[in-house]
C-alpha positions, 0 to 999 in steps of 0.5 A: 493497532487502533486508528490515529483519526478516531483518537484524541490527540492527546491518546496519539502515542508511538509504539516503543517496541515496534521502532525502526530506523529508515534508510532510503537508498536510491539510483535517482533514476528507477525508483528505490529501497528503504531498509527499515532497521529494528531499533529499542527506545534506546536506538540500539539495533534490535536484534530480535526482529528482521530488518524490513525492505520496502521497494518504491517506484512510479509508473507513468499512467493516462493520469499522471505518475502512479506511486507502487510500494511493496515489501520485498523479502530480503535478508540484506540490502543485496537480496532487496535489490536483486528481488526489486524487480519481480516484487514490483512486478507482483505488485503491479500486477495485484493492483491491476487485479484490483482494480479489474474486480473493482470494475468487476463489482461495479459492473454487476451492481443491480439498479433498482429504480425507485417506486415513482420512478418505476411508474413514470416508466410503466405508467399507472396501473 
């Protein structure tokens, strides 16, 4: 799929063999489901690929609320719903691993001061 930010916007076109229609189902309360229905151009259901489930909440975190979103393997809204929690949990989890390699990175980045700076600090040769 090619960048909608490096096109013209007169380039800007959907893709009509990869629609879908959105449903969103929710308990006000904990977060929730959006099944994503397979459609032709026509809008007919296509039966040639899966519908796709994603499962969405918030986390409270020292910055505010925290969107979490990850697809949930399910074969009908039921499944989704009972495997919201643990597919939640994986994702959480995988962007707390992110984040720790991030700090992980940044941590063990070398600096290398800069010639002029080195001879303030060791003074002339």
């Amino acid at each position: 799929m090619s960048d909608p930010q490096t096109q013209p916007l007169s380039e800007i076109k959907l893709d009509i063999t990869n629609l879908y229609k959105e449903e969103v189902f929710t308990d006000l309360r904990v977060g929730s489901l959006k099944q994503l229905t397979p459609v032709t151009k026509e809008g007919d259901r296509d039966l040639a690929r899966p519908i796709v489930f994603i499962g969405e909440t918030q986390l409270m975190s020292q910055v505010g609320p925290l969107p979490v979103q990850t697809h949930i393997e399910a074969e009908n809204l039921q499944g989704a719903i009972e495997r919201f929690p643990a597919a939640i949990q994986a994702a959480v989890e995988a962007m707390i691993d992110e984040v720790k390699e991030h700090q992980r990175k940044e941590m063990s980045r070398i600096v290398v001061p800069g010639a002029e700076t080195a001879s303030k600090i060791l003074g002339p040769k």
